[in-house]
N, C-alpha and C positions, 0 to 999 in steps of 0.2 A: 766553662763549668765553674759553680762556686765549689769554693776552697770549704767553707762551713754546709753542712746542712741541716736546715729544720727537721729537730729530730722527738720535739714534745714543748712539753709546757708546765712548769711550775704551778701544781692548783691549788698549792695547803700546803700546809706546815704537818708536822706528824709528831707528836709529844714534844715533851720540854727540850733535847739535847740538839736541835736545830737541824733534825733530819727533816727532808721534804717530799712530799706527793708527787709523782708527776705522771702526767698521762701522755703515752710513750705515742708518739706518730708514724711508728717505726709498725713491720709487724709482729713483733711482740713487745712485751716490757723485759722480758730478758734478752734480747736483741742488744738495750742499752748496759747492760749487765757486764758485758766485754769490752768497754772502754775502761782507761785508764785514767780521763778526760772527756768532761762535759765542759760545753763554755757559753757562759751566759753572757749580751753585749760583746760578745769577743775577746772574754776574758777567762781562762783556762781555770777551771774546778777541776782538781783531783778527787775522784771519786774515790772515799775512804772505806766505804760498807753499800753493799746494796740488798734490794730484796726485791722480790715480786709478792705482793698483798693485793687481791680481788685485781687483779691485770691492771694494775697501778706500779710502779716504780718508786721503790723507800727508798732514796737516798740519804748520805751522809757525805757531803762534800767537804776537805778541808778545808780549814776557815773561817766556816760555819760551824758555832760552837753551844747556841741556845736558838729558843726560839721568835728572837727581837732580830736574829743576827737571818733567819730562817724568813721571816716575813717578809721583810724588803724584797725577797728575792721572787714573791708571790707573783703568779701572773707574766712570768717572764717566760720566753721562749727559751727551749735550751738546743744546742745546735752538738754535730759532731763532727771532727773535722773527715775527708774525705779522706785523704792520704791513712787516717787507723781502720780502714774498711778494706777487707779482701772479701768483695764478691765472687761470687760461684759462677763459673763459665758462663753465658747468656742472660746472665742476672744485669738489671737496672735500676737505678732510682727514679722514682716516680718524677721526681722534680725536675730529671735529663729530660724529660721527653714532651715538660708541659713548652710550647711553642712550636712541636716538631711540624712539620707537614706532614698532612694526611693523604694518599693518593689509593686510588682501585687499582685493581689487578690490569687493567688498560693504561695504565700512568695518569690518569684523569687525577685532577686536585680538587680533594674534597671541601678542604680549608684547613686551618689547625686547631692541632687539639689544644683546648684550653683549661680541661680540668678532667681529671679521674674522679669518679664516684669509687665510693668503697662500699657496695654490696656482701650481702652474705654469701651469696653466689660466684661471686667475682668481681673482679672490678668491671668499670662500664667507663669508655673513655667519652666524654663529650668530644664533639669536632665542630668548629664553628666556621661555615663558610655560607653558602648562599643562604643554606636553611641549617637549625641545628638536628646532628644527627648523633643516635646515641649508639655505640658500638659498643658488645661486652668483650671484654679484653679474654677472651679463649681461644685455642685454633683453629676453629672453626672458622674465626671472622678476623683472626692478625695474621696475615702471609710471615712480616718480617718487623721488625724494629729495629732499625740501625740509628743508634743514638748518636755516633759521631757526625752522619750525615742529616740529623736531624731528622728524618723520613720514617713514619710507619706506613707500611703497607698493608691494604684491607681487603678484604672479600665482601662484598656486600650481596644479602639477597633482599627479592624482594620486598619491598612495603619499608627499607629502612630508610 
């Protein structure tokens, strides 16, 4: 598993003092609000001030002191490291499970999943094996996800 993960992205600048925009990838923008540490390229921001503005993330990294210093930094992904994350029992990052194998309640392999949709409704995992099939991540249709093993397990009805 990476040691960093994609956690948003730098899209602007925000006034003169070198605070920045970012559009959190996380699910919320106050998610990123509890770090102590943001790292852009792999290089540790101390988060000095933050805010949530329209489900945007204001930050103030130190360092970053106008905004000449705030621009460079436009466009850039910004990552969190794993080890400042305590998930919640059964909790996973989306990112653990893109290459997991997919398999039905008969052990049958569907193929792997290769990307999460983010619906309003919920998520929707693509699986990509003979044909693509679009699965919504609810109990209805995920038996189990065992992220260490790589393996979700699915219920499928008909016509999916």
């Amino acid at each position: 598993m990476k040691k960093y993960l994609e956690a948003g992205k730098i899209i602007n600048t925000h006034g003169v003092k070198g605070e920045v925009k970012i559009h959190s990838w996380t699910d919320s923008a106050e998610f990123l609000m509890k770090f102590k540490h943001l790292y852009i390229d792999e290089k540790p921001f101390k988060l000095v001030s933050s805010r949530v503005h329209k489900s945007f993330l204001i930050a103030q990294l130190e360092g970053i002191s106008d905004v000449n210093d705030a621009m460079v930094l436009k466009n850039k992904t910004v990552f969190i490291d794993r080890s400042d994350v305590d998930l919640p029992e059964g909790s996973f990052f989306l990112q653990d499970i893109i290459g997991a194998s997919v398999v039905d309640e008969s052990g049958t392999e569907l193929g792997k999943l290769t990307d999460v949709l983010e619906m309003p409704a919920s998520n929707v995992y693509v699986v990509t094996g003979e044909r693509e099939i679009l699965i919504p991540a609810v109990p209805q249709f995920i038996i189990k996800t065992d992220v260490d093993a790589g393996v979700v397990i699915v219920r499928l009805i008909e016509g999916m």
